[in-house]
Structure formats: structure tokens, C-alpha cells
ZAZATOR-210309 format. One line per field, with one value per atom (N, C-alpha, C): residue number from 1; x, y, z. Coordinates in nm, 3 decimals, decimal comma. Layout:
<atoms>
resi [NUM|...];
X [X|...];
Y [Y|...];
Z [Z|...];
</atoms>
This chain:
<atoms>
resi [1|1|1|2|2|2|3|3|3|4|4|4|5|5|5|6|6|6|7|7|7|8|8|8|9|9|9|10|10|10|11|11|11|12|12|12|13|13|13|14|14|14|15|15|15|16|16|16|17|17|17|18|18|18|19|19|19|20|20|20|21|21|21|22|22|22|23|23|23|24|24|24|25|25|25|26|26|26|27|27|27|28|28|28|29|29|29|30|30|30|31|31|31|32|32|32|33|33|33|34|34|34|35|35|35|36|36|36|37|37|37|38|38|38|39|39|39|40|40|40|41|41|41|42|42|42|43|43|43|44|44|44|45|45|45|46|46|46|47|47|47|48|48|48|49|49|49|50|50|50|51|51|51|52|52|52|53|53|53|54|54|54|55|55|55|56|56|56|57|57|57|58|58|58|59|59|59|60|60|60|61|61|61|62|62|62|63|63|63|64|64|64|65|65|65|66|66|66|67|67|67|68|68|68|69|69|69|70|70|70|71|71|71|72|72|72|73|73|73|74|74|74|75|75|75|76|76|76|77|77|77|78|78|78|79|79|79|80|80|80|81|81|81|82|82|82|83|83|83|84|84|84|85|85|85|86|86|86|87|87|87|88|88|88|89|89|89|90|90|90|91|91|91|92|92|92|93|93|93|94|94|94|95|95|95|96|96|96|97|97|97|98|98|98|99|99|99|100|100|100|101|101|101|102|102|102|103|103|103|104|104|104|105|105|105|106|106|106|107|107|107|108|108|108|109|109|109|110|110|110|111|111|111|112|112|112|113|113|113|114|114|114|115|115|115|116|116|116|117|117|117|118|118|118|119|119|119|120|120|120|121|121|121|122|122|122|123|123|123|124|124|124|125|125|125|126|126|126|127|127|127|128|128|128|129|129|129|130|130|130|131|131|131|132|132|132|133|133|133|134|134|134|135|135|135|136|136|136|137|137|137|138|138|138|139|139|139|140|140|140|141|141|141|142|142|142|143|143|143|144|144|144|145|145|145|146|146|146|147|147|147|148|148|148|149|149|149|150|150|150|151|151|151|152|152|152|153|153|153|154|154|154|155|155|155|156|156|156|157|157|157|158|158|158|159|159|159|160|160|160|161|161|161|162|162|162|163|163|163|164|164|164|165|165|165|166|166|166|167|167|167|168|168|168|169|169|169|170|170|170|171|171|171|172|172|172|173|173|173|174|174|174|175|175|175|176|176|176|177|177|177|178|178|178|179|179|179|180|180|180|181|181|181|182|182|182|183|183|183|184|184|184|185|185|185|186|186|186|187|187|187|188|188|188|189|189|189];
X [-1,238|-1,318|-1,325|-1,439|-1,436|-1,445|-1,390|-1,369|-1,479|-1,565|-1,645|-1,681|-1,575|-1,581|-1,656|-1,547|-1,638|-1,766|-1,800|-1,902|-2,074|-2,001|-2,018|-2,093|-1,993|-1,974|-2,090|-2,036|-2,181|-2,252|-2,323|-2,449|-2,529|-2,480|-2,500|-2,511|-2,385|-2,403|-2,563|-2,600|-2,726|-2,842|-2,780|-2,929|-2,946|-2,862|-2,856|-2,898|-2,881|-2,921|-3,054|-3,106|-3,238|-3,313|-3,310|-3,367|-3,389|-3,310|-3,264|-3,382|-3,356|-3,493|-3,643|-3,665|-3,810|-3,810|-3,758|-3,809|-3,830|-3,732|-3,762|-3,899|-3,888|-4,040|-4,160|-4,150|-4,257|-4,294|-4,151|-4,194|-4,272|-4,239|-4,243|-4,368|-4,437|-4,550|-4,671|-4,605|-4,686|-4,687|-4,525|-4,569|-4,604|-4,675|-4,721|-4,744|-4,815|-4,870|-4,738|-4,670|-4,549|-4,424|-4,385|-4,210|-4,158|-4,057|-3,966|-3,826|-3,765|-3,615|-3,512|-3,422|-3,335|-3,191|-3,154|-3,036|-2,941|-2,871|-2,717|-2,624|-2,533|-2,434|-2,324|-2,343|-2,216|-2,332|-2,471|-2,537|-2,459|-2,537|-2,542|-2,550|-2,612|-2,724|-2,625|-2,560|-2,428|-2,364|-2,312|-2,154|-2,190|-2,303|-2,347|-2,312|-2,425|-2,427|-2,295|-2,180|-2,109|-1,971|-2,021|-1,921|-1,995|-2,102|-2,179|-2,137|-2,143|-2,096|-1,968|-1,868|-1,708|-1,681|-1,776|-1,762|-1,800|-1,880|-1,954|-1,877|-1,808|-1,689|-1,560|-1,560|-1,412|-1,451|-1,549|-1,603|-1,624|-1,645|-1,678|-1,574|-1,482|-1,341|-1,306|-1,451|-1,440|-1,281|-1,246|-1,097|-1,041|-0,941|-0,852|-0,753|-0,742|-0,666|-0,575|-0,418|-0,320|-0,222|-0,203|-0,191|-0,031|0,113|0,204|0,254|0,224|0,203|0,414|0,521|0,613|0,703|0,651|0,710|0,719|0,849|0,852|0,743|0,746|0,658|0,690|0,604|0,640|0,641|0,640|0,597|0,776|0,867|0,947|1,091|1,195|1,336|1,362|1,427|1,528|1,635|1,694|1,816|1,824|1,829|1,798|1,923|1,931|2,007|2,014|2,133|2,139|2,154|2,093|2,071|2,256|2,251|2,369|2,347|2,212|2,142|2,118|2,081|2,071|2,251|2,373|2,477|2,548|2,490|2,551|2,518|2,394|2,321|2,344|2,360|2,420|2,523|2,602|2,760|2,848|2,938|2,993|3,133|3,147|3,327|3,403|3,519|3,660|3,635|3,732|3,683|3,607|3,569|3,467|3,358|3,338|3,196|3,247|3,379|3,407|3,382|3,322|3,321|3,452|3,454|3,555|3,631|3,504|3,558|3,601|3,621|3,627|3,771|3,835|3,992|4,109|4,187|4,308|4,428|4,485|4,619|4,724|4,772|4,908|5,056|4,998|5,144|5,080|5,179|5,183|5,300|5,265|5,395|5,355|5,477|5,483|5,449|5,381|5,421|5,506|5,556|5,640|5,592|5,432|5,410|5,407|5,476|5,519|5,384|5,277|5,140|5,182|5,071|5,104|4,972|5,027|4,874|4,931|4,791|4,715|4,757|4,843|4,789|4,697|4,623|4,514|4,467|4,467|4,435|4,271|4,188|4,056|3,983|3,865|3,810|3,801|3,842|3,862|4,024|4,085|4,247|4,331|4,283|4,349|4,379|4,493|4,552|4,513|4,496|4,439|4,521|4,483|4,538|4,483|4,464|4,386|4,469|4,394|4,440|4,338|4,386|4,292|4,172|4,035|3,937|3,891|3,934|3,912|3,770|3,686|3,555|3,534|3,475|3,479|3,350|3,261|3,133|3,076|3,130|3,017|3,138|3,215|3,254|3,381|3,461|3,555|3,705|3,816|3,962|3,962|3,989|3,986|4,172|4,233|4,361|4,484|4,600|4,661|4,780|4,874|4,976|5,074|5,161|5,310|5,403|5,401|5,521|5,428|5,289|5,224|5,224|5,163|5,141|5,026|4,926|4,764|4,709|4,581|4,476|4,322|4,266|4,175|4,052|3,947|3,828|3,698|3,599|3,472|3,375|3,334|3,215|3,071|3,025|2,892|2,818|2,723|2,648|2,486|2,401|2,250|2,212|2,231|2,186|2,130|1,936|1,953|1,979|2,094|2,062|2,191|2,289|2,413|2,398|2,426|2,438|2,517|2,641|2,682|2,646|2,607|2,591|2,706|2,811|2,954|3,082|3,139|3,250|3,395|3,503|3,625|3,670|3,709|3,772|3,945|4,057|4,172|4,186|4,279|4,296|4,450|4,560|4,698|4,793|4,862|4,973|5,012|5,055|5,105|5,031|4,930|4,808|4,920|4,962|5,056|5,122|5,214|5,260|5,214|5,117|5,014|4,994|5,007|5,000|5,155|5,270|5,352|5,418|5,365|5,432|5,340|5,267|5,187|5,235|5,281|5,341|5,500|5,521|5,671|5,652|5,568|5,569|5,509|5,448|5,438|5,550|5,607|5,759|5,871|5,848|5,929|5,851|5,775|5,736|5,774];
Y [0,626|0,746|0,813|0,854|0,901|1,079|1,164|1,284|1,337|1,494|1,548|1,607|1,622|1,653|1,548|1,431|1,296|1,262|1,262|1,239|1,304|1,465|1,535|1,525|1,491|1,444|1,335|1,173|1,116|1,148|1,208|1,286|1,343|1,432|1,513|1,385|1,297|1,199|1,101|1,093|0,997|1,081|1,218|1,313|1,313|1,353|1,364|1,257|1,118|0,970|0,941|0,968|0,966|1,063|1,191|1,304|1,292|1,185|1,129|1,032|0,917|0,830|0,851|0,955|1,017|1,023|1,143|1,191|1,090|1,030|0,911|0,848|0,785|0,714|0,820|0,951|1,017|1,072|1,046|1,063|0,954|0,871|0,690|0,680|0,711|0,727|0,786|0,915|1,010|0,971|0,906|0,880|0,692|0,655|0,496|0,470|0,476|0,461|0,483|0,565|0,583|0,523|0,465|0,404|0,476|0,440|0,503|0,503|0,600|0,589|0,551|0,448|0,338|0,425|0,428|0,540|0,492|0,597|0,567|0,510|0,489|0,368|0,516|0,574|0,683|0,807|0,770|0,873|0,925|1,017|1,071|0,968|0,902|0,829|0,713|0,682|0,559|0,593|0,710|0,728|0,782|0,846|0,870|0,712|0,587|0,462|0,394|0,420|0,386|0,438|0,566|0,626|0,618|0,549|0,529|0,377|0,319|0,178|0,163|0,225|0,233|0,290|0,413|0,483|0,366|0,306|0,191|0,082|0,019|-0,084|-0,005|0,112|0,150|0,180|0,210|0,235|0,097|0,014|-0,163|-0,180|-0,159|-0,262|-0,331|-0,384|-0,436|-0,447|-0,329|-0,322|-0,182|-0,168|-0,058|-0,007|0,067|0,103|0,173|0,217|0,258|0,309|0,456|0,490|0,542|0,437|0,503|0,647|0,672|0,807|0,843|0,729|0,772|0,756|0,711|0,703|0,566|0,570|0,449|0,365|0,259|0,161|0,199|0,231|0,298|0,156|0,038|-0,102|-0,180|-0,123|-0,199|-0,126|-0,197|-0,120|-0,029|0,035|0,149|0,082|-0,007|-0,081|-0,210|-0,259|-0,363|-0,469|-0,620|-0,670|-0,800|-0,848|-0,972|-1,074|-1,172|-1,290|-1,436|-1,464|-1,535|-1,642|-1,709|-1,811|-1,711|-1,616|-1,564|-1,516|-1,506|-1,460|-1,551|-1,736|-1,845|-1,891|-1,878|-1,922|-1,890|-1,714|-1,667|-1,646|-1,668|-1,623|-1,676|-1,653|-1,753|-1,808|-1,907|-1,938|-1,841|-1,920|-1,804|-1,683|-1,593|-1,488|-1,379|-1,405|-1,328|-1,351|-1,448|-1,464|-1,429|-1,342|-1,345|-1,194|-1,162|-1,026|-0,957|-0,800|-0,785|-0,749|-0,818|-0,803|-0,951|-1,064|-1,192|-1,206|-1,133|-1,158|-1,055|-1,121|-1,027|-1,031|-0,939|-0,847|-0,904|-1,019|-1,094|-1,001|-0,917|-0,880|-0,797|-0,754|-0,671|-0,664|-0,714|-0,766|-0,702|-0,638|-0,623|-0,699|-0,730|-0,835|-0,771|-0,847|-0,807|-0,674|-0,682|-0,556|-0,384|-0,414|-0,311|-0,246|-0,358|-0,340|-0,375|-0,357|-0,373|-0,507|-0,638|-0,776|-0,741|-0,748|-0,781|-0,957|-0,975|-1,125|-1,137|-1,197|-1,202|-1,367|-1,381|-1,494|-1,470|-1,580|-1,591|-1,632|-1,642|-1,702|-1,856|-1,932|-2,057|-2,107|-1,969|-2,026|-2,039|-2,020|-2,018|-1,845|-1,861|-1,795|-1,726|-1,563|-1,494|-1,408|-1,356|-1,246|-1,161|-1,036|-0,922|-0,820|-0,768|-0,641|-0,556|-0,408|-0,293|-0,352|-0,288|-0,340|-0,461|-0,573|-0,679|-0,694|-0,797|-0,789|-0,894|-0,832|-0,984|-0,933|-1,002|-1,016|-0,876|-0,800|-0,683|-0,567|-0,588|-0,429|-0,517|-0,398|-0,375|-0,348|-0,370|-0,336|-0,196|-0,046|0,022|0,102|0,061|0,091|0,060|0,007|-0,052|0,020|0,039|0,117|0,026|0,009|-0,049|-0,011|0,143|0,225|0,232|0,229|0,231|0,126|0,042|-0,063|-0,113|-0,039|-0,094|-0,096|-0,140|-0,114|-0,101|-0,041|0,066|-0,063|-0,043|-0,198|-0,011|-0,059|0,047|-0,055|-0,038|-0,121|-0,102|-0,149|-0,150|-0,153|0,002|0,006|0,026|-0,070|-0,058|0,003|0,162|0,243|0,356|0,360|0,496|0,609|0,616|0,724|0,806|0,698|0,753|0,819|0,925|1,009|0,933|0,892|0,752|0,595|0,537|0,445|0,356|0,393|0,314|0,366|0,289|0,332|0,305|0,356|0,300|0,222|0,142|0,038|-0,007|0,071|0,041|-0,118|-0,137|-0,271|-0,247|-0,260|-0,244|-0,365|-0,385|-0,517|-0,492|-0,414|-0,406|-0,292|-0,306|-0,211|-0,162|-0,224|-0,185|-0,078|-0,059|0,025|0,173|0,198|0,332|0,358|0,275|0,268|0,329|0,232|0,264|0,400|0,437|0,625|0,724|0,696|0,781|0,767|0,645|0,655|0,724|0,688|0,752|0,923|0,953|1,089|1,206|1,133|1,196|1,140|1,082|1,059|1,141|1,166|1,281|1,391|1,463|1,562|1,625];
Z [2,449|2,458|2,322|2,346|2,163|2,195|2,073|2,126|2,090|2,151|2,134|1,992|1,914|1,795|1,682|1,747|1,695|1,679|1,826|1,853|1,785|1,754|1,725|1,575|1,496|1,385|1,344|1,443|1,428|1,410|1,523|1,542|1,407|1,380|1,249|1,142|1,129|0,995|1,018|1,160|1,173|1,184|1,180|1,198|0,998|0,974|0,817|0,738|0,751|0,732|0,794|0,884|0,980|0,857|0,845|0,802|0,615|0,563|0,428|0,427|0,503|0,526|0,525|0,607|0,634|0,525|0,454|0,380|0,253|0,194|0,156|0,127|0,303|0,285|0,275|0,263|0,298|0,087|0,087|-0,103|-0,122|-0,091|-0,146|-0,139|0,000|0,036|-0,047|-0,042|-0,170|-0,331|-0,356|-0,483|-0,493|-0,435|-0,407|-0,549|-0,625|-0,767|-0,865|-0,862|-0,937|-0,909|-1,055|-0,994|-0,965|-0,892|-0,800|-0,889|-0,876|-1,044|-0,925|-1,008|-0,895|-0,887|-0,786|-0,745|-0,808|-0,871|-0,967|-0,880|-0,918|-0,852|-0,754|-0,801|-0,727|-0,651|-0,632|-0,521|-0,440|-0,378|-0,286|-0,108|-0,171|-0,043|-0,035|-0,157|-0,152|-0,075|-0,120|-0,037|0,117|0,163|0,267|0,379|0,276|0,317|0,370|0,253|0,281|0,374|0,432|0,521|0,631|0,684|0,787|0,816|0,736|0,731|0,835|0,751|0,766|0,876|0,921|1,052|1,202|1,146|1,234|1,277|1,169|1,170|1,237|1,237|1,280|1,452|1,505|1,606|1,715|1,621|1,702|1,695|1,599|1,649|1,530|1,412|1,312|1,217|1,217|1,132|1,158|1,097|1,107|1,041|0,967|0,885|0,899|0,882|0,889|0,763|0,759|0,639|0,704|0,644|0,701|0,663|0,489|0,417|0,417|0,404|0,412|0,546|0,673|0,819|0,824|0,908|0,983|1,056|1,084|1,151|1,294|1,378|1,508|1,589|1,534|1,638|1,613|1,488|1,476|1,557|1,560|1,656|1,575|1,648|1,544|1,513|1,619|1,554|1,567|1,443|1,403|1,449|1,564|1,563|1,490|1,465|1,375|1,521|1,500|1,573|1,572|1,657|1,580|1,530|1,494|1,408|1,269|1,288|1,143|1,066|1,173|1,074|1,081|1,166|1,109|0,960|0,934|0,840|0,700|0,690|0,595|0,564|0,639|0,633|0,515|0,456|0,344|0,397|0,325|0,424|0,409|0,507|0,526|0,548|0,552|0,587|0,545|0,437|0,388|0,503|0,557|0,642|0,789|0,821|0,926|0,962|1,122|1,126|1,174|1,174|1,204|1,314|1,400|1,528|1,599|1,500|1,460|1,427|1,365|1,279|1,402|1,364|1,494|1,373|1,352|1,268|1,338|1,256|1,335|1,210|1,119|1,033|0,919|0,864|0,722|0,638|0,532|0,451|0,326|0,203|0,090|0,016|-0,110|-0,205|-0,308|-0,410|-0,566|-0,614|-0,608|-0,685|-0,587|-0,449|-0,380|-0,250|-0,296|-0,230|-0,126|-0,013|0,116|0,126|0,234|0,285|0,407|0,435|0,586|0,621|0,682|0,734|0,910|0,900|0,951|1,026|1,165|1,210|1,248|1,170|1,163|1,270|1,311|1,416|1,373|1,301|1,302|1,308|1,343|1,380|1,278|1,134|1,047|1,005|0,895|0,852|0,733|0,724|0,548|0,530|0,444|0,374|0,342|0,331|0,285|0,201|0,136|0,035|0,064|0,019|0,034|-0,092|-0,031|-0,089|-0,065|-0,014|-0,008|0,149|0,067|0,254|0,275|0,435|0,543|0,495|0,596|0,636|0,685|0,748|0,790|0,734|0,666|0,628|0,503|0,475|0,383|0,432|0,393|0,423|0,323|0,405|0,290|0,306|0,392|0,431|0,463|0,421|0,489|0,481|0,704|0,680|0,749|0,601|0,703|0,781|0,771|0,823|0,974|0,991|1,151|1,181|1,104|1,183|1,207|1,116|1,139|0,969|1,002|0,862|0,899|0,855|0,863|0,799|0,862|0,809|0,806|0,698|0,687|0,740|0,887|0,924|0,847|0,829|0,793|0,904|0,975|1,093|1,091|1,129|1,052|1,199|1,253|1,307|1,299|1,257|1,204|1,274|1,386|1,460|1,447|1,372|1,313|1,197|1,127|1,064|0,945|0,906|0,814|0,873|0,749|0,812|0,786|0,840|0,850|0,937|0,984|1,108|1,082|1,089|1,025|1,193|1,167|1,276|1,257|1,306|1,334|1,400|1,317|1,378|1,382|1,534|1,490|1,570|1,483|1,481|1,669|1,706|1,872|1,923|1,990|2,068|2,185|2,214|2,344|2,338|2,189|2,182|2,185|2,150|2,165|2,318|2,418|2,537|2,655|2,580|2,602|2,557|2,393|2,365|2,449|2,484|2,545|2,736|2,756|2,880|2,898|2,754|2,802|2,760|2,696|2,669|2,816|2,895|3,073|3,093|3,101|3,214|3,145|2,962|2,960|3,044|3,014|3,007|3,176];
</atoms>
């Protein structure tokens, strides 16, 4: 449906183009014997031509134009998922290519220089190591506590509906135990 304003609009552009013509041929007419001076490239009667044209093609269906002017694509997700053919494909070995919901926290040990490793059983069953800073595949190690018992991973989250686009993810050596202080703290209480 085309709106009244539109329509509107036409109207006037083919009364104005109709009313351009006459008159036209009615000079042309009168001045038969005399050349006629050939219209400059940027007329009046051009750009008329050519927004009659464009109005015509956009009306049939011919084409269509879309000016995003800064906005999102309203046809694509908001959240974008990775396929598991696309994060086989790219992934790099070991655990760098592992996510981190992929690796399970079997320990935490000192080394010489008084730092604290992550040891880490991989989704291929083998054995790593991590240091603060060190990355898997969808985030970073940015924490590690020996006296708790966990280490802290910065997910990388492609949601724009989150406010950061990153999540800290606890990972801890005995989950149980958080289960159990919290049970014995009602049976004190």
C-alpha cells in the first residue's frame, strides 16, 4: 500500500513532468524554424527525469536501497553462536584451543619462583599447566588462589546485551566443599 502522502507526491511529480512536456512541445512548436539550445547536463528537467525514473523502479520492485546510516542489520542475531565445525576448524592445539568449560582444575602448586600453576586435565585427557595470564581458546587465566582453592578464567562473551563483554568463571579444586561449609554452617546455627 502506498501512503497518501506518497501518493500524493507522485501526483504532483507527473503533474509537474506532464505540465514540463506541454509546454515543451508547445515552445518547440512555436519555435519550429529555430534551434532548440541542448539542455546542460545538471538541468532542471535531468534531475526531475531522473527522480521520476528512480521513483518508478522503487515502486515496481526494480531495486532497493538501504541506508544503515550507523545501525545494526535488523536481519542478523544479536547473539552470535559459534558452530562446532567452525571452533573445530580454528582452534589451535593443546590447550590454548580448549574452552573453558572443556578443562577441569585437578591442583595448584607453587613453582621455585613462589608463583602459583594451575594443573589442569584437558578435554583430550591430558595434563597442563597454567599461569596467571596464560589463554585457552575463549578467555584468559587472570587469577590464581592457593590458600582457596580456585582460579579465576575472563570469558570472552559475544553478547551485545551484556554490558562487558566478558565474565569471570571460578573454577575450584573441591566444589563440594562450598556445599558442605554452607551445610555445616545451618546445623551450627
Amino acid at each position: 500500500m502506498i501512503s497518501s502522502r506518497k501518493t500524493s507526491r507522485i501526483l504532483l511529480l507527473l503533474g509537474l513532468v506532464g505540465g514540463m512536456a506541454i509546454a515543451e512541445a508547445t515552445f518547440a512548436q512555436a519555435n519550429a524554424g529555430e534551434q532548440q539550445p541542448e539542455r546542460s547536463k545538471g538541468s532542471d528537467l535531468d534531475v526531475i527525469d531522473e527522480i521520476e525514473r528512480d521513483d518508478e523502479a522503487v515502486i515496481t520492485g526494480k531495486h532497493f536501497t538501504y541506508d544503515p546510516a550507523g545501525r545494526r542489520d535488523p536481519f542478523e542475531p544479536l547473539i552470535r553462536t559459534r558452530t562446532i565445525g567452525d571452533l573445530q576448524k580454528k582452534r589451535p592445539r593443546g590447550i590454548a584451543g580448549m574452552l573453558v568449560s572443556e578443562i577441569d582444575l585437578k591442583g595448584i602448586a607453587v613453582d621455585a619462583a613462589g608463583l602459583p600453576v594451575a594443573l589442569f586435565n584437558g578435554s583430550d585427557n591430558r595434563g597442563y599447566t597454567l599461569r596467571v595470564g596464560d589463554p585457552v581458546y575463549d578467555g584468559q587465566v587472570i587469577a590464581i588462589d592457593a590458600g582457596q582453592g580456585h582460579v579465576v578464567f575472563r570469558q570472552e562473551v559475544d553478547d551485545p546485551r551484556r554490558i562487558k563483554p566478558y565474565r569471570d568463571v571460578f573454577k575450584r579444586l573441591r566444589p563440594e566443599d562450598a556445599e558442605f561449609e554452607m551445610e555445616y554452617e545451618e546445623e551450627g546455627a
